[in-house]
C-alpha positions, 0 to 999 in steps of 0.5 A, a space after each residue: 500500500 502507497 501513501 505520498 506525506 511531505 514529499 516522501 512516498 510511503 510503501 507499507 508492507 504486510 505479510 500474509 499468513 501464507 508468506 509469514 507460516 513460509 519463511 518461519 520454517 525457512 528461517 527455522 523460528 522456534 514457536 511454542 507448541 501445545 505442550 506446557 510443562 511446569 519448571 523444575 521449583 527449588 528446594 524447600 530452602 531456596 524456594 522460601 528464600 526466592 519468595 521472601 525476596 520477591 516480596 521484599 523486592 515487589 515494589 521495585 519489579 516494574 508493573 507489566 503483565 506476565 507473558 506467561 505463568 513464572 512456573 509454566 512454560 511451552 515446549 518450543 519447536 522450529 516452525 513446520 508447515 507440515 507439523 502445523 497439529 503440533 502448534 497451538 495456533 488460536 488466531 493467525 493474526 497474533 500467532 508471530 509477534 510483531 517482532 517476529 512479523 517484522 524480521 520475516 519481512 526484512 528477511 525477505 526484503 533483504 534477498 529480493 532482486 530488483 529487476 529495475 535496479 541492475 539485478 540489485 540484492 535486497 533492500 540495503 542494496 536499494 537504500 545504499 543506490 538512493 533508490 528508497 531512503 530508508 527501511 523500518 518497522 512502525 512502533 506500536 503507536 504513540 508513546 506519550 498518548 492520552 487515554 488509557 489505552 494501552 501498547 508495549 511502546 507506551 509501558 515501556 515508556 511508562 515503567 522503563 523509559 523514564 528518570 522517574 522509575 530509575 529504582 525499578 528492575 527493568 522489564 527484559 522479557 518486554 524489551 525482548 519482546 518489543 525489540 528484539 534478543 540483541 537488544 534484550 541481551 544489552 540491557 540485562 548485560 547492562 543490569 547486571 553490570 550496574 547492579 554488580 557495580 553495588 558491592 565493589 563501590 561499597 568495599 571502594 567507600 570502605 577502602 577510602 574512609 579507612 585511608 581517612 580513618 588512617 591518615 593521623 596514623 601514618 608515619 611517613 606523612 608525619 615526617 615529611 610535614 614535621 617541620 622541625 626535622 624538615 629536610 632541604 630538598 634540590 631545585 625542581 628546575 634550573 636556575 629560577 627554582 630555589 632549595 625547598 623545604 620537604 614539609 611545604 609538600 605536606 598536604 599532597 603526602 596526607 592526601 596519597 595516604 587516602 588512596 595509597 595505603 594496604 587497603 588498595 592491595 585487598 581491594 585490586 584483589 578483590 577486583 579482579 576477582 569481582 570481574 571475573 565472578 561478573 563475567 561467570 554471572 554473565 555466562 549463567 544469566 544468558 545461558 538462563 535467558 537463552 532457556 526462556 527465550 528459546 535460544 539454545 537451539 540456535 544452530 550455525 546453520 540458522 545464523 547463516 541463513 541469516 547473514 546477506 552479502 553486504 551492498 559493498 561486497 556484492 558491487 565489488 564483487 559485480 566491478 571485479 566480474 566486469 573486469 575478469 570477463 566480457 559477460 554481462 553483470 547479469 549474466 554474471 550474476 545470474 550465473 553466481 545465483 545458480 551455484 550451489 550453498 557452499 559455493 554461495 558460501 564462500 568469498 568471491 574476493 581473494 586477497 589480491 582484492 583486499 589487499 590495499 584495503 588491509 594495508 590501508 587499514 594497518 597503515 592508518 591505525 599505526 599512524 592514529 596510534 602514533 598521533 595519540 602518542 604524540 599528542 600525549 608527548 605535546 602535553 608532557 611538553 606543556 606541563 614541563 615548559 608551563 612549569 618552568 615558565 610559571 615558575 619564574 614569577 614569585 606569585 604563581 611559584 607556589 601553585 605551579 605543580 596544581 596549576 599544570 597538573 589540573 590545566 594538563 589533564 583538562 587539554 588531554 580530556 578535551 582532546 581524549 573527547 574530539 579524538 574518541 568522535 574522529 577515530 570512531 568515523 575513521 574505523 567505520 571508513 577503514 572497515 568499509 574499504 576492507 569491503 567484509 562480506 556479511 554484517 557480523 564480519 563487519 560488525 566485527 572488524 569495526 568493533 576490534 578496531 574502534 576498541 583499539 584505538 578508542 583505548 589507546 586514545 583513552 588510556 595512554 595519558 593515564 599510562 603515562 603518569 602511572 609507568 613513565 613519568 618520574 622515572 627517566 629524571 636523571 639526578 642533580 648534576 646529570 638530569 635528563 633535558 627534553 629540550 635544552 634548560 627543559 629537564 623531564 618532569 618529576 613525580 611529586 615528593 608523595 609519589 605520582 599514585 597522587 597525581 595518577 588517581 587525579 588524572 583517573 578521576 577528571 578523565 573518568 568523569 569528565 568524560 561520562 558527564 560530557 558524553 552522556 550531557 552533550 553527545 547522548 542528549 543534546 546532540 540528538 535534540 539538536 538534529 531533531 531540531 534541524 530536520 524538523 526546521 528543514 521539514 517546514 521550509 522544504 515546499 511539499 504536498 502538505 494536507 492540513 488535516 494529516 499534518 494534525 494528526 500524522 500517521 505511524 509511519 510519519 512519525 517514525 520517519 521523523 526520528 533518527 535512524 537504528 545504528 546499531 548498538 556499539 556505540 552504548 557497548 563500547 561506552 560501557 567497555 571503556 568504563 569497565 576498562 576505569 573501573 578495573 585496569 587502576 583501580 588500585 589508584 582510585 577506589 571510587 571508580 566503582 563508585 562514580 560508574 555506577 551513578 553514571 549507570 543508574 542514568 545510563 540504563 533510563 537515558 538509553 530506554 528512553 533513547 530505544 523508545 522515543 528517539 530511535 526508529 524502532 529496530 529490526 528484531 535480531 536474534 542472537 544468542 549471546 553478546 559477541 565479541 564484546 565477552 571476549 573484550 571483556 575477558 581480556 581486559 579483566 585478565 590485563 588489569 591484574 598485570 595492571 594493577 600489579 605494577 601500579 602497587 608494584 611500580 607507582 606506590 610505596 607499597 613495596 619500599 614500605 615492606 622492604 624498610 619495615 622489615 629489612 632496614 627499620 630498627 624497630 619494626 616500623 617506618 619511623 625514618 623511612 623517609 630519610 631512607 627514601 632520599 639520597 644526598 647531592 652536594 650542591 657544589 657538583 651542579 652544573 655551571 649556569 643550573 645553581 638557583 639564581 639570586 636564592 633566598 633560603 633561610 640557610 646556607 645550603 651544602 647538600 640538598 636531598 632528591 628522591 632515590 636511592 643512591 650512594 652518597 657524594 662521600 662513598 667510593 662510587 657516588 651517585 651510582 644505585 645503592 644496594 636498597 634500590 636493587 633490593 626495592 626492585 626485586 621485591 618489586 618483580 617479585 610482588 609482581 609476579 606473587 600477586 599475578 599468580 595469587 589472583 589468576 590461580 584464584 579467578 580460575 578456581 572461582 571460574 571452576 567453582 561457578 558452573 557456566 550454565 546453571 543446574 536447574 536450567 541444564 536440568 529443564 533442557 534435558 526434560 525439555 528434550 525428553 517432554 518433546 520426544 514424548 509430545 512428537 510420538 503422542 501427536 503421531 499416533 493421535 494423527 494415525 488414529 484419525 487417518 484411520 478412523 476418519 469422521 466425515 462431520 468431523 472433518 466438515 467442521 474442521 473445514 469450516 472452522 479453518 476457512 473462517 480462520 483464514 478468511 479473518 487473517 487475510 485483511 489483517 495489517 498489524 504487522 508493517 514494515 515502512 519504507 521510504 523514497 524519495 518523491 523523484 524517485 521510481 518506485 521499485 515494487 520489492 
């Protein structure tokens, strides 16, 4: 059916029951037959537990209608024509919901040839030659409408898409529903991650007020503000930085207490544990969710009748036949078609033909890879010079170190946010000229390459402070200079976990606050607007009376346009990445996640129901990929926070002076022992400070490291405490990376990937569907063999006037659109 609205020529499409009963069995969907069986109930212990906990949570489960009863459930089987006795089908119209009667359409848009259109394949085809300008299936109705009728657009709304009901579970059986298994899988990932996110950030809360609770405690901070015994340190720069006093660096020792203390070694344990027992949580709840969304039966053979040949593909493809012979692309193509399904199967693009396409890509990736550096490196230059520039007046030479350190960590968010929106653009155009043959190849390679790039885009100013910065100075009399009178900046006296739990924080935050406000939100309002105001001053065939009250398929044209979902994974990724690869620098990371997830979950409800055409239902049985991501940052941040306590904290040098060096057992002196001593008189001509002004005349100064003194047989050169420090530090290292590997692979081994309860249903399932099949058989050989002739009219009968109700039936559309210069092309 064609309807011409504002220039734009609609083509609605319906499938009749005949089509949908066809490609249901071709594309293998599982329906539910007559057969219900009750589910397995707990033990008498876990059942009460289960009931008390569902009336202590009642308030916060969301007020949808069940789909069914909890305890019951239908036996499921791929949909047969000719086994049509085994389905419980009341009413044709409503058998396939709209989701399902959506994908079916789109399943066949997508194969169908275009005769008009030089033999073009589907409908993505079609979109990408401008020949339809977009293809969708229509929301329910309005979400916002008045009155109390009711669709699942308009309670997901209600019950799920709202600030309001931010306390409340979410409903994933309805978004399943409603858009589809890939879409569902998100959001009860997304749940689980968020509600997962509520131990660690009370044990990180726990963390932090013990590093509060300890501060007056610690000696070392005790000794570097006593000012009585303070200590002469070395100038910062040359020339205009003068002798220091120790104790002037007072509150930034109090304030590494908060965050580098013993705690943080229990709480990175802790972590990775957490992220691995998340991961094993993931594992069961999707493999629960697959038992009651009928996805365990997925086949390979099912997923590949899904997956087309990408527009791309198919015109390089059509270029590459042109060019090998003097056949006509049609013939070309007609020929392909015939060939058999392995021969269809395979790729008709050798590596020849990719070959610039993934040398282009490498050579791309390398060179954003080395510009991230190198922006990273301009920064490092920057703090260096705006240190030494600030410096040289008295006013501002107290507060060079927060000046640069605060103003340093803005320019690398500001940057981190231009360089994540550039380099996402710049992975989608490298995956296109690798030309993949399918979406899920293609969603593949976009993934692998946006993650590494947005990773290293994110996290490298982070690796800077944590691994490099402080460690390549030099010492008094033989810095190391960036450039000449420049030397490398230094850590603060305190450390550099300090200034890494900084940089980690104004990051983190920075970037969940301004993408959340100004890309998820504000963005979108903006092109709504623009293309609202481009409608209005566009001349068209206007009708007053549809303009006041609009169809279905008008309004869904007026929203953006399904993406996809890795944008909201990889945001998620990313955050995973903060809250685990240094949270031994920052225990609240967990903490700030989760009220960024709390607003995430309803922003992207509300995004899915009220900005966003309405998907096509996918169905998937897991969340790709993005597991094996995952998996892969929680085994990289063990490594991670191994050298940050290792490396970055004084964690080890503490231990090593407790119980190797200390008279007493405790860290009374450790501060004199972590400072080595220079005789000023050894600096170089033309670095001495310049027109000084310390109370006292100076003739060793201390600078943090551990050297031998100007009177030993070789001055200057590493003592044997610095090699002492260092092999405790590859030992706490290589201890801790074995101790928390060794026990995320016993509690991997303790949690079983599916649940028994849902490995018990499936084999019953199977033996109940056995059962049912052979009962089905004999009753229908009982009726062939005693046939009853009023039996049969009635049966007649009854199935015409079913099939007489379904043929007007329109309630599953699929809209399409083209422009109204177009030809209209009949799919």
């Amino acid at each position: 059916m064609q309807s011409k609205s504002q220039g734009s020529i609609f083509v609605r499409i319906h499938a009749p029951w005949q089509v949908l009963a066809r490609e249901a069995e071709f594309l293998k969907i599982k329906v539910p037959t007559k057969k219900m069986y009750e589910i397995k109930a707990d033990g008498s212990i876990a059942k009460k537990f289960n009931e008390i906990l569902q009336k202590l949570s009642s308030p916060l489960q969301p007020r949808v209608p069940e789909h069914s009863n909890n305890r019951m459930k239908n036996l499921s089987y791929p949909f047969s024509r000719e086994k049509m006795y085994l389905y419980n089908i009341q009413d044709k119209d409503t058998f396939f919901d709209n989701a399902t009667r959506s994908r079916i359409v789109h399943e066949i848009l997508k194969r169908t040839t275009c005769s008009r259109a030089n033999n073009t394949m589907g409908i993505n085809s079609l979109i990408a030659n401008n020949i339809y300008e977009a293809a969708y299936p229509l929301h329910d109705g309005e979400y916002d409408s008045p009155g109390d009728d009711m669709n699942d657009r308009k309670l997901l709304y209600q019950e799920w898409a709202r600030y309001g009901v931010f306390y409340k579970f979410q409903p994933i059986d309805l978004i399943r529903k409603y858009f589809g298994e890939k879409i569902g899988l998100y959001f009860a990932w997304l749940g689980l991650y968020t509600s997962f996110l509520i131990p660690s950030s009370v044990i990180g809360v726990i963390v932090f007020l013990y590093g509060c609770a300890t501060i007056e405690e610690d000696i070392p901070s005790k000794e570097m503000c006593d000012q009585q015994n303070a200590f002469t340190m070395c100038p910062l720069c040359d020339k205009s930085c003068d002798y220091w006093n120790l104790s002037s660096a007072c509150g930034t020792a109090r304030a590494s207490h908060l965050f580098d203390n013993p705690a943080t070694v229990f709480f990175s344990i802790f972590m990775a544990l957490w992220a691995t027992m998340f991961l094993e949580n993931w594992k069961r709840l999707q493999m629960r969710l697959g038992y009651f969304w009928d996805l365990t039966g997925i086949e390979e053979e099912e997923e590949r009748a899904q997956e087309h040949s990408r527009p791309e593909y198919e015109t390089k493809v059509r270029e590459k036949m042109l060019k090998e012979s003097d056949k006509s692309v049609v013939q070309k193509l007609e020929t392909a078609r015939t060939e058999s399904d392995d021969e269809d199967d395979e790729d008709k693009l050798d590596w020849k033909d990719r070959f610039p396409g993934y040398l282009m890509s490498f050579a791309s990736i390398l060179f954003m890879i080395a510009l991230t550096f190198s922006i990273v490196f301009g920064v490092i230059v920057y703090r260096i010079t705006t240190a030494a520039a600030l410096s040289l007046n008295k006013a501002t030479r107290s507060n060079v170190r927060v000046t640069v350190t605060a103003t340093a960590v803005i320019i690398n968010l500001v940057v981190i946010l231009i360089l994540d929106e550039i380099y996402g653009a710049v992975a989608k155009w490298l995956t296109k000229i690798e030309v993949p043959k399918t979406e899920q190849t293609f969603e593949e390679r976009l993934i692998l390459k946006a993650f590494l790039l947005k990773f290293v885009n994110a996290y490298s100013p982070i690796f800077y402070v944590a691994f490099f910065k402080g460690r390549f100075v030099g010492r008094p009399g033989s810095y190391v200079y960036v450039f000449d009178g420049y030397r490398m900046e230094e850590c603060a006296p305190g450390g550099c976990l300090m200034e890494l739990c900084i940089q980690l924080s104004i990051i983190m935050l920075g970037k969940q606050l301004i993408q959340n406000n100004v890309f998820e939100i504000g963005v979108p309002k903006l092109k709504k607007l623009f293309r609202k105001l481009k409608d209005e001053t566009e001349p068209g065939e206007t009708d007053s009376a549809h303009s006041k009250h609009p169809e279905q398929w008008d309004l869904d044209y007026g929203l953006e346009p399904y993406t996809g979902l890795t944008p909201e994974y990889m945001e998620m990724i990313i955050q995973f990445g903060f809250v685990t690869l240094f949270v031994a620098s920052f225990p609240l990371a967990p903490v700030f996640a989760l009220l960024n997830n709390v607003i995430e979950v309803r922003l992207d409800a509300k995004k899915f129901v009220t900005e966003l055409r309405r998907p096509d239902a996918v169905r998937t049985k897991d969340i790709g990929i993005w597991f094996d991501i995952l998996s892969g940052i929680g085994k990289f941040s063990v490594i991670i926070n191994a050298f940050v306590i290792a490396v970055t904290s004084d964690f080890i040098p503490r231990l090593v002076y407790q119980y190797s060096y200390s008279h007493n057992g405790t860290l009374n002196g450790f501060v004199n022992h972590t400072l080595s001593f220079f005789n000023v008189s050894q600096l170089k001509e033309g670095t001495q400070p310049e027109n000084s002004q310390f109370d006292q005349e100076v003739q060793f100064c201390r600078f943090k490291d551990y050297r031998e003194p100007p009177w030993a047989p070789n001055p200057y050169e590493f003592s044997k405490q610095y090699w002492s420090v260092l092999s405790a530090r590859l030992a706490f290292v290589i201890i801790f990376q074995n101790l928390v590997m060794f026990l995320s692979v016993l509690v991997d081994w303790m949690i079983p990937d599916i649940p028994t309860d849902i490995s018990d249903q499936i084999k019953k399932e199977k033996s109940l569907l056995v059962d049912f099949f052979l009962k089905e058989e004999h009753e229908k050989l009982k009726l062939v063999d005693d046939p009853d002739p009023r039996s049969q009219r009635g049966e007649n009968r009854s199935r015409w006037s079913r099939a007489a109700s379904s043929a007007p039936s329109g309630r599953s559309q699929l809209g399409s659109t083209a422009s109204a210069g177009s030809q209209h092309t009949n799919v």
